[in-house]
SELOVO-102468 format. One record per atom (N, C-alpha, C): x, y, z. Coordinates in steps of 0.1 Angstrom, whole numbers, plus 5000, padded with zeros to 4 digits. Layout:
<pts>
XYZ;...
</pts>
This chain:
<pts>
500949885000;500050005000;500950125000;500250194989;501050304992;500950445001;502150515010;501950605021;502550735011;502050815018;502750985019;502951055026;504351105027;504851155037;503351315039;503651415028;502651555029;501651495019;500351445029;499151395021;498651515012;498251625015;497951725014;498451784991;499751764993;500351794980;499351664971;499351574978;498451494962;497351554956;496451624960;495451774957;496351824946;498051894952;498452024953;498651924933;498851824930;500051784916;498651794910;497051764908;496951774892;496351964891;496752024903;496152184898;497552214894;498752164897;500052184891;500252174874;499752014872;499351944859;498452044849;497452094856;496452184847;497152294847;497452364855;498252514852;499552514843;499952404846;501252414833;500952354821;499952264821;498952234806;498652384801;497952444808;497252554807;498352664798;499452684805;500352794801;500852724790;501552624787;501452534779;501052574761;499452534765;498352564756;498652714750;498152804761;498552954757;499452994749;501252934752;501953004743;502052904734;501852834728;501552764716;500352814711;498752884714;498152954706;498853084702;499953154711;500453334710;501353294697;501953154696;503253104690;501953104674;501653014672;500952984660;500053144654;499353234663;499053334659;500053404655;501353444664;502253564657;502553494642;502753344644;503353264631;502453324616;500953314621;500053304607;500053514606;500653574613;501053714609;502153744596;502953644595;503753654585;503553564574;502953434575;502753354565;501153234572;500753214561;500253084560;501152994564;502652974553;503452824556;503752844570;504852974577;505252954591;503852934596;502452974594;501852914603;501052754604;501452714593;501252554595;502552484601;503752524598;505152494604;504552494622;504252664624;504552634640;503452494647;502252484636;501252424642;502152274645;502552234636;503352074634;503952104647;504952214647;506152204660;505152174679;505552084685;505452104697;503952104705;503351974695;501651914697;501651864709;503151794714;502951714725;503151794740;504151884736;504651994743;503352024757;502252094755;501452054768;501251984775;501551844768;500751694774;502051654780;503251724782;504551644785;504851734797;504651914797;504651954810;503451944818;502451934811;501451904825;501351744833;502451664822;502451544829;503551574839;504551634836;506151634842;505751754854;504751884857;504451864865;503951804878;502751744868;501651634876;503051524889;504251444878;505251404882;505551474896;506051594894;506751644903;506051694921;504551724918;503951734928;504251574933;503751474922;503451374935;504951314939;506251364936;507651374940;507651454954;507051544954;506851674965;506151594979;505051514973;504151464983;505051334991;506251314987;506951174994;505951034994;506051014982;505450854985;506450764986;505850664995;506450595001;506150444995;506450344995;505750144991;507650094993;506949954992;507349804990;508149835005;509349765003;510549735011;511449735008;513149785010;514449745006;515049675017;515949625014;516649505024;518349595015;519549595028;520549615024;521449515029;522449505022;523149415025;524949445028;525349455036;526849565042;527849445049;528849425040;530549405048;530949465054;531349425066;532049525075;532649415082;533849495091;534549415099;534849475114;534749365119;534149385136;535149365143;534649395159;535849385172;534749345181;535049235191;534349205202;534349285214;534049375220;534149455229;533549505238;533649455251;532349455264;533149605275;532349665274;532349765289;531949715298;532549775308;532149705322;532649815329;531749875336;531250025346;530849975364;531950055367;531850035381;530650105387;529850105397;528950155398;528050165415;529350125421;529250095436;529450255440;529050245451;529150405459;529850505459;531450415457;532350505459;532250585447;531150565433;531650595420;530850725420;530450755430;529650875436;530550955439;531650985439;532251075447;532551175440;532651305438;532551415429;533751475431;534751395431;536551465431;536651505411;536051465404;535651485394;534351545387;534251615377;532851635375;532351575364;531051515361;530151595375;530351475387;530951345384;531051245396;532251205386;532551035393;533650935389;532150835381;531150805388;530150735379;529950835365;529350995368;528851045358;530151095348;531451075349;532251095336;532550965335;532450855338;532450715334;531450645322;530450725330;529150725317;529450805307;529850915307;530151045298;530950985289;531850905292;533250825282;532750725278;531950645283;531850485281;530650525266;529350645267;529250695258;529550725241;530650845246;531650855237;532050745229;532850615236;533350485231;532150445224;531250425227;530250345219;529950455205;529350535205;529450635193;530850595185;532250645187;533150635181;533450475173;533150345181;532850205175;531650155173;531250275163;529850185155;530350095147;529349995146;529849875139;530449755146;530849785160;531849685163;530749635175;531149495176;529749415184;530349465202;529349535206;529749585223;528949505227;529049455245;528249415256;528649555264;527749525276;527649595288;527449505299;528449585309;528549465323;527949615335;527449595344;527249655357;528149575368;528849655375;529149565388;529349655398;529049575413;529249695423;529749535434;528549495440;528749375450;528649295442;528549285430;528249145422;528249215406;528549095398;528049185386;527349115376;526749205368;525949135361;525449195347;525249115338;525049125326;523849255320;524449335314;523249405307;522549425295;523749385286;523849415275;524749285266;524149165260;525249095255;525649125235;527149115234;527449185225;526449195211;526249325207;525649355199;526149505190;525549535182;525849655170;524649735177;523949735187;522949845183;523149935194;524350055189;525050155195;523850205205;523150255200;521550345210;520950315216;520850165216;520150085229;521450085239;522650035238;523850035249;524150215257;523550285249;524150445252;522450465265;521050415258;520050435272;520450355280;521050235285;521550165295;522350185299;523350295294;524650345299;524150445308;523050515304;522550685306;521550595320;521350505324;520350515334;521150365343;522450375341;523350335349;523150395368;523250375380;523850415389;523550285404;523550335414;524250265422;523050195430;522350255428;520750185428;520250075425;520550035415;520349915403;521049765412;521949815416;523049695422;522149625435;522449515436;521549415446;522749425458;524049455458;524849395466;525749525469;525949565483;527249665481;528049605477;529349725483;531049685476;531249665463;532449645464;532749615446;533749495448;533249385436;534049275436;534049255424;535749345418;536549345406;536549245398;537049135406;537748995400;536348985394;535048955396;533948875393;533548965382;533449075378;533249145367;534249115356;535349065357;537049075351;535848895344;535948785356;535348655348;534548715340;533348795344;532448805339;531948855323;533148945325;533548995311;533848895302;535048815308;535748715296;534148615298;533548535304;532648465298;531948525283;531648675285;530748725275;531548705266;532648775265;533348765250;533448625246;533848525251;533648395247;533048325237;531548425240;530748405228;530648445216;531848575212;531848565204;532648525193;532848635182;533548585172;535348505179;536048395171;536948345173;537848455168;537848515155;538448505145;538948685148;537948745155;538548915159;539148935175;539849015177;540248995191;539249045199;539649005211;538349045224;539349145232;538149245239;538749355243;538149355254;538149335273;537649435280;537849525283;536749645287;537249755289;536649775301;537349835314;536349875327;536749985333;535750055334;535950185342;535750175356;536650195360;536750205380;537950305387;537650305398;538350395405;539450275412;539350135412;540550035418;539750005431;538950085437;538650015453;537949895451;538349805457;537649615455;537449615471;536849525471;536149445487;536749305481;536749265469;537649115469;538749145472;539648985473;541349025478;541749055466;543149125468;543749155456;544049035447;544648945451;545348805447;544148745438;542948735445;541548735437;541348825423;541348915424;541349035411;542648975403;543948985405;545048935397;545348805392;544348675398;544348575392;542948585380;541948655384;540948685369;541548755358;542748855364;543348895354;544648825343;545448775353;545948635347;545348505340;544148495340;543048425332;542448495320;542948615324;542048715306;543148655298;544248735303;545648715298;545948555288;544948435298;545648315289;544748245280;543548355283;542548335275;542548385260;543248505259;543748595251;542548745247;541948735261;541248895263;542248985269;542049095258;542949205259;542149305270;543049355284;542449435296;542349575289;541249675290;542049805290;541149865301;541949905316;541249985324;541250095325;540150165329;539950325330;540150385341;541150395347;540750535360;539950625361;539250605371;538350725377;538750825386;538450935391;538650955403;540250995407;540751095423;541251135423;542051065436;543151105438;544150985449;544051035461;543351195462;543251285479;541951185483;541951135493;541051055499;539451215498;538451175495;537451295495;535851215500;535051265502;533751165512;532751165497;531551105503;530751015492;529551155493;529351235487;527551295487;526451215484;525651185493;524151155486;523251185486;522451205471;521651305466;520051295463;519551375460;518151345459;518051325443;517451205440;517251185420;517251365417;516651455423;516451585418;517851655417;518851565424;520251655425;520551715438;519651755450;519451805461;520351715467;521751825473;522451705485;521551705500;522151595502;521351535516;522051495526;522951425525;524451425534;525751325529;526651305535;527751235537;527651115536;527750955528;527750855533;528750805545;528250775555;528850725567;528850605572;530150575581;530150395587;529150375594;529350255601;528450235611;528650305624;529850325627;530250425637;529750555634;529250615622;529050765621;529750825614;530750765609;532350845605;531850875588;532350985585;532050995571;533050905560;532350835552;533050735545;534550835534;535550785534;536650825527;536850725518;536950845504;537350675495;538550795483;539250705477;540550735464;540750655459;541050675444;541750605437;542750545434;542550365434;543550305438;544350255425;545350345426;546150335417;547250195417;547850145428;548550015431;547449915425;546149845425;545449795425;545249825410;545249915401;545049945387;546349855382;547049905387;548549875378;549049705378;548649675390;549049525394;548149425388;546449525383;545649415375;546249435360;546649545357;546849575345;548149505343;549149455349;550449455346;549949255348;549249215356;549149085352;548249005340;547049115332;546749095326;547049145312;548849165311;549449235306;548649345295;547749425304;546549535295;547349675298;546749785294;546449865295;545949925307;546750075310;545650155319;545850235316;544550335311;544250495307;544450605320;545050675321;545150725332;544050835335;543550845348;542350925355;542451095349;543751135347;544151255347;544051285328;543451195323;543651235307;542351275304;541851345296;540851475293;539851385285;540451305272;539551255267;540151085266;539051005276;539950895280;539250805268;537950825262;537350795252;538350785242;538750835236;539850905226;540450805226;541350795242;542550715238;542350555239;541550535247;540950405244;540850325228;540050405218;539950385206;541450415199;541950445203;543550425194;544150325201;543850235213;544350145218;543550045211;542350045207;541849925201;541649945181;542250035178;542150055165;543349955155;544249905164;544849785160;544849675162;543349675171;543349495171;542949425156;542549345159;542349215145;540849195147;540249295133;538649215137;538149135126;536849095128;536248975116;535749015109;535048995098;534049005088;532748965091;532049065093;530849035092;529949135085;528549065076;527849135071;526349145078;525949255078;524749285084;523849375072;522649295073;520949315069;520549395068;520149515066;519049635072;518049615066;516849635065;515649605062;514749715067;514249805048;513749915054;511949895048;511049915061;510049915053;509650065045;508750035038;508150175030;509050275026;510350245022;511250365020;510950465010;511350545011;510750675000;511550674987;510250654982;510450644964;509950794958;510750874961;510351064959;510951014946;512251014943;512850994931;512050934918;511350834921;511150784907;510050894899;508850924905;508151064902;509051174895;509751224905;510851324902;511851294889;512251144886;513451094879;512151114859;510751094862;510051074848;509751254846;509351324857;509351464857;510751534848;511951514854;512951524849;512851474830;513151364827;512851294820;511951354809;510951384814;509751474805;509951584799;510851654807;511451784808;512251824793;513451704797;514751714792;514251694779;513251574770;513051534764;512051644756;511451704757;510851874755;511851934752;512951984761;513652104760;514452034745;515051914745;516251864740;515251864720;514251864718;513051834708;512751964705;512352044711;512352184707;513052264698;512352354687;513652424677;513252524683;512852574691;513752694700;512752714714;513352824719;513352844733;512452884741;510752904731;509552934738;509352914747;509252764753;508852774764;509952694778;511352774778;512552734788;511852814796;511152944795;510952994812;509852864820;509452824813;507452724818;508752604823;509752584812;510652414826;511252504840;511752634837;512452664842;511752684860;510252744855;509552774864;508952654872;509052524863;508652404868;509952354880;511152374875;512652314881;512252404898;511752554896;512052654903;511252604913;509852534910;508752534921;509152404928;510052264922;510352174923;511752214936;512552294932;513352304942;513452394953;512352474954;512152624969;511852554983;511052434981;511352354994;512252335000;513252274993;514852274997;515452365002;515252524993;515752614997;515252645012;513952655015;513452655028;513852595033;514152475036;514652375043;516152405053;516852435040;518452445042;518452615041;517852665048;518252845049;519752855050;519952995048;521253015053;521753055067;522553005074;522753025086;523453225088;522853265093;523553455091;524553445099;524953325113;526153365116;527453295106;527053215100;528053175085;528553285078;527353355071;527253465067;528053565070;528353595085;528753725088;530053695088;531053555095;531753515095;532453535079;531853465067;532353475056;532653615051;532053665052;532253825048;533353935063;533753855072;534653895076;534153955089;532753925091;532354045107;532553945113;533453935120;533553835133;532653875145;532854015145;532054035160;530454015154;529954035148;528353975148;528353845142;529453755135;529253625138;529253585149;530153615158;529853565173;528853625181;528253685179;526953755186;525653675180;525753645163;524653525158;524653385163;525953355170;526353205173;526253215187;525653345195;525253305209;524353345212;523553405198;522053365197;521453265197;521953155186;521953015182;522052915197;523352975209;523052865218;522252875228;522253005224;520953055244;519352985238;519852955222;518052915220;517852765216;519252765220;519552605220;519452495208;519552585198;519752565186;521552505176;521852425169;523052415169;523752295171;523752255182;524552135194;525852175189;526552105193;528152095196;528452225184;528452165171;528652265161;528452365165;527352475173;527352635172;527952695183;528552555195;529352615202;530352635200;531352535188;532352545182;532752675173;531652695169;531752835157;531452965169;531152895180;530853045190;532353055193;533052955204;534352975195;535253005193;534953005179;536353025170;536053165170;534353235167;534653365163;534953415177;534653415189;534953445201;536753475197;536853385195;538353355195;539353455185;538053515174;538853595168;539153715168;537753775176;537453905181;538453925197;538853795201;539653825214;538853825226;537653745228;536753755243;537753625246;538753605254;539053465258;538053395266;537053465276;536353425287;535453335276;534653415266;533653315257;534553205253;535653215247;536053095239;536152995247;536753025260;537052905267;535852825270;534952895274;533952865276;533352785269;532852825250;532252745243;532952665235;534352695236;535552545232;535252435242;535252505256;534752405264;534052275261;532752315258;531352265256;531952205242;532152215233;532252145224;532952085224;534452075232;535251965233;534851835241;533351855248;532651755254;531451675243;531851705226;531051655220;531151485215;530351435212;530251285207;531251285191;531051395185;531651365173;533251375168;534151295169;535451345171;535751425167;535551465150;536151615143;535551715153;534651735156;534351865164;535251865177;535251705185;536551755199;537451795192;537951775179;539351745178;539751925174;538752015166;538652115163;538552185176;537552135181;537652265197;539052275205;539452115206;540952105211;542152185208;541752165193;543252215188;542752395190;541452415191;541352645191;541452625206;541152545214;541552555228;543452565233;544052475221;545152515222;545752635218;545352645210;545652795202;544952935212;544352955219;543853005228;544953025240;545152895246;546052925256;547952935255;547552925239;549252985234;548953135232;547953185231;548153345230;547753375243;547253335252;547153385268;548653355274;549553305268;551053275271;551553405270;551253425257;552153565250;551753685258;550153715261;549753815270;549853835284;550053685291;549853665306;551453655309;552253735312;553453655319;553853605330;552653655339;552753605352;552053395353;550953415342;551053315339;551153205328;552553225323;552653185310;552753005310;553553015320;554152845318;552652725326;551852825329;550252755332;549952745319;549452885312;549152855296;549652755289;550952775287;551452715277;551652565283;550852495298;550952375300;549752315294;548852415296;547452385292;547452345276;548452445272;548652425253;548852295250;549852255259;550552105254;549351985258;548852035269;547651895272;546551915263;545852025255;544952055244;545651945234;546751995229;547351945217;547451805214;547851745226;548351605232;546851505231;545651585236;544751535235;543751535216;544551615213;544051625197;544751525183;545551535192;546651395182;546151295184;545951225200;544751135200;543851125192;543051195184;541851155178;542451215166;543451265158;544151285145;545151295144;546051195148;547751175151;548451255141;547651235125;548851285117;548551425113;547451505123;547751645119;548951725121;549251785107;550951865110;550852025119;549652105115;549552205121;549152155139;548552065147;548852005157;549551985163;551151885155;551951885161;552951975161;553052065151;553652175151;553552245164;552152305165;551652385177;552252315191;551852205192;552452145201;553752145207;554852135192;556052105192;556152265197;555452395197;555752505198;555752525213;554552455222;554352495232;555452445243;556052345236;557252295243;558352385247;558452415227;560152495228;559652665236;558252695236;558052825247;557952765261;558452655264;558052645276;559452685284;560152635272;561852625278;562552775272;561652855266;562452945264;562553015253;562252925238;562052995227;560853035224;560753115209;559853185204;559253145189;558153175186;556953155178;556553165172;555353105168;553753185164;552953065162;551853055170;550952985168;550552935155;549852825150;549152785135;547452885136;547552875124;546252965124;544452855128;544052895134;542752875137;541852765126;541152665135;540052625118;539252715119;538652715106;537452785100;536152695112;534952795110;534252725118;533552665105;532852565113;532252445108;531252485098;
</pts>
């Protein structure tokens, strides 16, 4: 059966059909009258020329409305190679992952990354593990990125049947999942924790000497900070309420166990991303962007997809076949005006953005005044904070840039962190040059921007350049920054 996206236009195509019949008709009577002004022959000539000519635009309109109206029928099925990686997260999620030495917690940037990862490995089969007193399965490996990102997003410590955290059993628990799958791509776990276990250590390092001979590759995440700091707990509304405390009264102290990271990591000869790295997302994916994955093809199966084109492809068609048959140019304004009515939707659609606009023509300062119109009305995402910015950035407000580099360096889509990163570095190489009381803060900030932008595009030269710059000013030489990207 067939659907339509704008019911409404199937009305709109045969008053289309008749009016361009209509115009049609007209200048072929104006055409054949001026003709029989000069002769009888030119006026049997023009009669011969261009009989079909109405019956071909009012069909090729007729076409194009019901192109306009989006019909939709049948089904397509697709069929995609691709090659995969087995890869389970596993999110700590016990109490201590509450603790806000981080923002906005050690759970809520664990989720913020474990996010990120999944976006950045579309395609590649992920599971999800929960563990706090026990752990347990949430997610077994699969492709469907958007279902793992809502189970990620309504993660917390609630969910868990058991206090404490018991590492080793999440570490099994992982390698059972991967087990299942493919033989032929490597298996990866990945777990975000801060290191505190309630199992013994010896316990955690013999699961990890079991990934190891299994041949699951460790990569853990630090959370959290090493100054011992207390647990807040909150109302779902966000409202604090107090301190978690022992049984004695005492306010619970917890840190990041760094001995405990390294001794699982060093016996499951894996990886540890360090707590202190900006985008731990990032570097995770360049740690697994050399494993070995498999081949596999996947299905899509679309019902009712839109068949706009084929209407539009005989409209066309109709057209060309008119214009190309024609001995001259009467009626190019009547296609022209057909092409014109066929494409203003689009134009509506895809406006022009004015802070683009102002930016290209060189006004920086009301491109950045258009692009913080765009975010206070929430309009944009990541992109209009990026272009807020760069033009921030050009006009010289450092307070805005940092600010909306900020926000965009917190985006899902790498080119955008990797853009905000590198104007964030470039930012605090010119607050070097202005600030000298605090230059060698700047220019530390420069090198950790930069550091984190190679991560996600190793082989940019104006990058490492910059980078390689913030060094030689650290120690004493001089400069000049690379110039700025264009905003998006």
């Amino acid at each position: 059966m067939i659907q339509f996206d704008n019911p409404v236009l199937i009305a709109v195509a045969p008053v289309m059909a008749i009016g361009f019949t209509g115009l049609a008709l007209w200048a072929r009577i104006q055409r054949v009258r001026h003709a029989r002004r000069w002769s009888t022959d030119l006026e049997r000539a023009a009669r011969r020329v261009g009989r079909l000519t109405p019956l071909a635009l009012g069909l090729g309109a007729f076409a194009a409305g019901i192109a306009l109206a989006g019909p939709r029928w049948g089904r397509r099925t697709v069929r995609t190679e691709s090659k995969a990686l087995d890869l389970v997260l596993a999110i700590d999620i016990s109490s201590s992952m509450l603790a806000e030495d981080v923002t906005p917690s050690r759970l809520g940037r664990a989720q913020r990354e474990a996010r990120r990862l999944v976006h950045d490995l579309a395609g590649d089969r992920l599971g999800l593990i929960a563990f706090a007193g026990q752990s347990f399965i949430l997610s077994p490996l699969t492709i469907d990125g958007g279902a793992l990102q809502l189970l990620i997003d309504g993660l917390d410590p609630d969910v868990a049947t058991a206090g404490g955290t018991e590492l080793g059993a999440a570490l099994r628990q992982g390698r059972d999942l991967l087990q299942g799958g493919s033989e032929v791509a490597d298996r990866v776990l990945v777990v975000f924790t801060d290191g505190e276990t309630h199992d013994t250590l010896s316990d955690v390092v013999s699961a990890a000497e079991r990934l190891r001979r299994d041949g699951v590759r460790l990569i853990l995440v630090g959370q959290g900070g090493v100054i011992p700091t207390t647990i807040p707990l909150r109302t779902p509304e966000g409202e604090f309420l107090e301190y978690q405390r022992t049984e004695e009264g005492t306010p619970v102290a917890t840190s990041r166990r760094d001995d405990v990271l390294t001794q699982v990591a060093d016996a499951a000869h894996g990886a540890l991303v360090p707590a202190t790295l900006g985008d731990q997302a990032g570097a995770v994916r360049e740690l697994v962007r050399a494993f070995k994955r498999s081949p596999q093809a996947t299905t899509t199966v679309t019902d009712r997809p839109l068949r706009a084109w084929l209407p539009a492809l005989v409209g066309v068609v109709l057209l060309l076949a008119q214009t190309l048959t024609r001995r001259s140019g009467a009626l190019a304004g009547l296609a022209l005006g057909l092409a014109s009515a066929t494409a203003q939707p689009a134009r509506a659609q895809w406006g022009r953005n004015p802070g683009d606009a102002a930016w290209r023509s060189g006004a920086f300062r009301a491109a950045a005044q258009q692009y913080l119109t765009q975010v206070r009305r929430g309009e944009g995402g990541d992109t209009a904070w990026f272009n807020l910015g760069t033009a921030a950035l050009a006009v010289g407000d450092t307070a805005l840039t940092g600010e909306a580099l900020r926000r965009a360096a917190a985006s899902l889509d790498p080119d955008i962190r990797f853009r905000a990163l590198y104007n964030a570095g470039l930012l605090a190489l010119r607050r070097a040059t202005w600030d000298s009381a605090g230059r060698e803060q700047h220019l530390a900030a420069a090198r950790e921007r930069y550091r984190e932008a190679l991560l996600l595009q190793p082989d940019d030269a104006a990058a490492k350049w910059n980078l390689e710059l913030a060094i030689r000013r650290s120690s004493g030489s001089g400069g000049g920054g690379g110039e700025a990207p264009q905003p998006s």
